[in-house]
Phi, psi and omega in degrees: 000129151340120166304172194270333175291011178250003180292155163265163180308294158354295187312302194291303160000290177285329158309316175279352181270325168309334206254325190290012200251316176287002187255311174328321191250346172269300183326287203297346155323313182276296164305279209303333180306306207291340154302300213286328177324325178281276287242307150333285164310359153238002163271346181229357134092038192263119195274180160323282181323312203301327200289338187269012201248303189311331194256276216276022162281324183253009179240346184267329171285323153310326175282336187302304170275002178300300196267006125300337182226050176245315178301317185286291194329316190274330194249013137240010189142081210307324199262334165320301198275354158320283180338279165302327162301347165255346143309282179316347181272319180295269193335306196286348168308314181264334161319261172008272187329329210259328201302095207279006203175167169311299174296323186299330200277323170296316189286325202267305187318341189286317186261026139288341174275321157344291179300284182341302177313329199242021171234320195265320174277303185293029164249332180291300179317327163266012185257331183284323147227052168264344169213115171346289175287121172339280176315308201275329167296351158278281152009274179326292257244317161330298175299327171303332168311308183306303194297305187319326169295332190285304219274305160323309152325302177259346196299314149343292183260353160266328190280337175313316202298302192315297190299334213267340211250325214213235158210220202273321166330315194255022130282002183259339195283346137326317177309332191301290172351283197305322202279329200283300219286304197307331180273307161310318193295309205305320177296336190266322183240357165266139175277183189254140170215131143232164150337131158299341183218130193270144207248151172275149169278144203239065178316321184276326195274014133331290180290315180297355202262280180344283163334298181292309150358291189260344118000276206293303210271309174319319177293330191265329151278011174227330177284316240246009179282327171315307196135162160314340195246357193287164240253321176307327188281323195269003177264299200308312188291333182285306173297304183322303173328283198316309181313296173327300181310293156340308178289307192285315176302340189227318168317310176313345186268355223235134189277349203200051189300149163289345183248102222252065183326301190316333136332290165296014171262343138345051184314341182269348182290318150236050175258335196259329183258004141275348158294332169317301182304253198353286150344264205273009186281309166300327165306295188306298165331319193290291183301002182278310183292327177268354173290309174296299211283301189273351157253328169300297165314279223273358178046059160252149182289162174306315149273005165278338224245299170273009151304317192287346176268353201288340185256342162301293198291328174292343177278314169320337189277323207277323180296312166349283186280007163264328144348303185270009143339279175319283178322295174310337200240344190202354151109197187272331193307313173288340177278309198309305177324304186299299190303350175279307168319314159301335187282329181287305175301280227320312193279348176262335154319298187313306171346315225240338190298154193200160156344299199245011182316162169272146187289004185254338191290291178312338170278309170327309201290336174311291167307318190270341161300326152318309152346274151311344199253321191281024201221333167296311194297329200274352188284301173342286189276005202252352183249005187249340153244030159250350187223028174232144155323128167338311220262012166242001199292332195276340171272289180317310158325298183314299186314328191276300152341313190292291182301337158297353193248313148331275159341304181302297186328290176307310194304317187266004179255336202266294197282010169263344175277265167345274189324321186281029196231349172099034214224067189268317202279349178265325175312308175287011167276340177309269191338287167346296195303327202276337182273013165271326190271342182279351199280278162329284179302321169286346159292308183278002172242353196248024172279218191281317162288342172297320184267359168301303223283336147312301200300318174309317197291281185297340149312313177285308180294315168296341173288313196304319178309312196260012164258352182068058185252147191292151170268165221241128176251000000 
């Protein structure tokens, strides 16, 4: 196999539309699931919580593991571990399909997300070096960006036409095709890449990443039904503290943390993954709350339901690769800004919304929550594996993943907790809040002292690597 720096232009392409192919099928894991969700809740007799465990089983789990196998990917091989995830992503696919109940159905999803954790930062990872040249790595990273629009655009309205056509079912039975085709290509035409100096494995910050996680989110779906003040919630949020506490405290000694502290002196890198957390905390609200609303509320079929979302995901589609436009030509501050704003008008459109709202209303809030949303991403992700070392792009891609998986994780336990509280309109104060805060953050990280302060970050760090020196957090 070519080293990646001997790829021809022709070459590099078809790599990234292979790795867009694995983005493609986790993304569509969700947006489609998320039609589905009514039609689900009544063959398998599933209240709210089962329907949020069903979303936030496979997005908690993935996050738990990105940056592990963002870690592994650089020290034994970017395209070995594509490969196994997507095996392992395709099984859990036909588990699912398979799936003889709610719990069973929770269980085959945590280890389809497994596979899921070992595709999108190590697909990042080979895509960041396989191209070189800044501008066409921003491009690249656009397009990449574009498929979360894609995915949004048909997922919607593929997964209604499949329940409305089949059930709920022939949406995981979809993942194989896709999953198959992403796997031959991948053996036949991506080269092997790994880190030049292969990273050690880190078992307690695993566990402590696992612990916090399921912790945080198990408390906000289960504790949070209780009320805000219940006694599950408030043990639950307490392990999470301790886990945290636990994390900042034992990495930094570690020459080879799974949590690569030294990333965060970066301001625009944790400027980007809490706008990532922020960012999809809103996705997830969203499409969890309108998916109930246009079917449950307005007694629409599962396609009629991803029809109406169909002008959020076509904007989304539309913005996307110009976003990583932007981000190439004048840099992430203007799209992150704009994308902040559009999220804020979106979710108070939303606000107002009702029974009897109009379909030119609903659609507006849509579009412009879209908007925002198509504006985010190429920023995210162009600032968070550009401005870390090359031999590192694979922890850093991970770190970045994580917060987009967070994000998702958090959006549907807070605003599936609110709805079960008899509350749909404070839930779409979630979404505000989150686009004030993707608003806020993107302001304070992404002027000029902000991006030094990268530049300081990567300087500091390739010295400590290349003195062999312990990191610092």
């Amino acid at each position: 196999m070519p080293e990646t720096e001997s790829l021809s232009r022709p070459r590099r392409h078809l790599v990234l539309a292979i790795c867009c192919m694995s983005l493609l099928i986790v993304s569509l894991d969700v947006t489609a699931l998320n039609v589905a969700l009514p039609s689900l809740q009544r063959e398998l007799g599933a209240d709210v919580s089962g329907l949020q465990w069903t979303v936030d089983i496979y997005t908690v789990v993935i996050a738990s593991f990105l940056m592990f196998s963002g870690s592994i990917a650089d020290r034994v091989g970017r395209r070995r571990v594509f490969r196994i995830g997507l095996v392992v992503f395709v099984t859990g696919s036909l588990l699912c399909a398979l799936a003889p109940g709610l719990g069973w159905l929770i269980a085959f999803r945590a280890f389809q997300a497994v596979g899921g954790s070992m595709l999108n930062p190590v697909a990042m990872s080979i895509i960041t070096n396989t191209f070189k040249d800044p501008k066409e790595l921003a491009r690249a990273i656009g397009a990449w960006s574009g498929v979360i629009g894609i995915s949004m655009a048909i997922g919607p309205v593929l997964g209604g036409a499949l329940v409305h056509t089949f059930s709920w079912r022939a949406i995981f039975w979809l993942n194989l095709p896709i999953g198959l085709a992403a796997l031959v290509l991948t053996t036949l035409f991506v080269p092997e890449s790994r880190a030049p100096r292969p990273r050690r494995l880190d078992p307690v910050g695993q566990i402590l990443v696992i612990v916090l996680l399921g912790s945080l989110t198990f408390g906000i779906i289960e504790g949070g039904h209780d009320g805000w003040s219940s006694p599950l919630l408030l043990i639950c949020l307490a392990v999470a503290a301790a886990a945290l506490i636990a994390l900042l405290r034992y990495e930094p000694r570690r020459r080879e943390p799974l949590l690569e502290l030294r990333f965060f002196r970066s301001a625009p890198f944790s400027g980007a993954f809490a706008i990532a957390v922020a960012a999809f905390a809103g996705l997830g609200g969203f499409l969890f709350l309108n998916t109930l609303y246009l079917q449950d509320e307005r007694g629409l079929t599962a396609l009629e339901a991803g029809l109406h979302l169909l002008p959020m995901a076509g904007i989304t589609l539309f913005f996307a690769p110009l976003s990583g436009f932007l981000v190439s030509h004048v840099g992430p501050r203007l799209p992150v800004l704009l994308a902040g704003v559009a999220i804020i008008a979106g979710g108070l459109l939303l606000t107002h919304l009702g029974l009897d709202s109009s379909l030119a209303f609903l659609f507006t809030a849509y579009v412009t929550f879209g908007i925002g949303f198509g504006l985010v991403n190429a920023p995210i992700t162009n600032t968070a594996v550009t401005g870390m070392p090359r031999s590192q792009s694979g922890v850093a891609a991970g770190i970045a993943s994580t917060g987009r998986q967070v994000g998702t994780a958090l959006g549907v336990a807070v605003v599936g907790t609110v709805l079960s509280a008899g509350s749909r309109t404070a839930g779409w104060w979630v979404l505000v809040g989150c686009g004030v805060l993707v608003l806020v953050i993107g302001a304070a990280t992404t002027g000029r002292r902000a991006r030094a302060t990268a530049d300081r970050t990567t300087a500091r760090i390739a010295e400590e690597d290349s003195a062999g020196a312990a990191p610092r957090g």
